[in-house]
N, C-alpha and C positions, 0 to 999 in steps of 0.2 A: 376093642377095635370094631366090632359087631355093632355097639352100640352108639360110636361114631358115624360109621356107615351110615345107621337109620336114621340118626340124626340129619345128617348133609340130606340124605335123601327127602327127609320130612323137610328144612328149608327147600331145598331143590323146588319140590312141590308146590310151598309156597309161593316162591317167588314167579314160577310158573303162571302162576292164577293170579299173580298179581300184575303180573308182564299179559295176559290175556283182557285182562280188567281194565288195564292201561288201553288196549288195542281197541276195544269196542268204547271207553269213552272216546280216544281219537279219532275215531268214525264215527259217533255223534257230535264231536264238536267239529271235526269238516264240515258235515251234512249242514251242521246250523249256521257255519259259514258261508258256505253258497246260498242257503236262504235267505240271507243275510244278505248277501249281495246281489242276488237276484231281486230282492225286494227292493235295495237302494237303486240297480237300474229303471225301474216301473216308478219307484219315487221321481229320479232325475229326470225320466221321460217324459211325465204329468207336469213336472215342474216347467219341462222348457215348454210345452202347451201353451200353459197355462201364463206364462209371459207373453208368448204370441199371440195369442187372444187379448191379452193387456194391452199392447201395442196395440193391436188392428183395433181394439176398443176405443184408445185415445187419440189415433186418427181418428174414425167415426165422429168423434165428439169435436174435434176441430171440424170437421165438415159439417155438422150440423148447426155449431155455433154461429158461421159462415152464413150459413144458410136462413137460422133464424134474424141475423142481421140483414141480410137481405131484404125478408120477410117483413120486418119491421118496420125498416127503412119504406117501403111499398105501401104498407097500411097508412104510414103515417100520411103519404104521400096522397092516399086517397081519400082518406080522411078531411083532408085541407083543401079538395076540391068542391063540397057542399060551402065552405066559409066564401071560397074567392068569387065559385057562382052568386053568392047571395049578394057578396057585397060587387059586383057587376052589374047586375040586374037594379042594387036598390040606388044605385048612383048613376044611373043609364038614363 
């Protein structure tokens, strides 16, 4: 009977320190959950940035194209005024 007791009591103990062992991995695998998640929100955060930056980029870039058309349009336009001068003056 003695030697049953000590038995139970020697599992007992076991399972103790295994029920304990259990406890502090589940408080390291929490902890690395919320890092986990806290790091996905600072990911999702960068991320929607980093779209809107995208965006107001490719606006910019229609305005500029816009713009260089403009530009273009102008030079060309200046350009062709030394031709019509010339040929004004040489048929004048």
């Amino acid at each position: 009977m003695e030697a049953e007791k000590n038995s139970l009591m020697g599992e007992k103990g076991s399972v103790e320190q295994e029920k304990a062992g259990l406890k502090e991995e589940l408080v390291r695998v929490e902890q690395e959950k919320l890092d986990l998640d806290s790091e996905k929100s600072g990911v999702i955060q960068t991320l929607e940035l980093s779209e809107q930056t995208r965006e107001r980029l490719e606006d910019e870039i229609v305005v500029l194209n816009k713009d260089r058309a403009e530009l273009t349009e102008q030079l060309n336009a200046v350009g062709s005024i030394p031709y019509t001068l010339f040929t004004i003056c040489w048929y004048d």
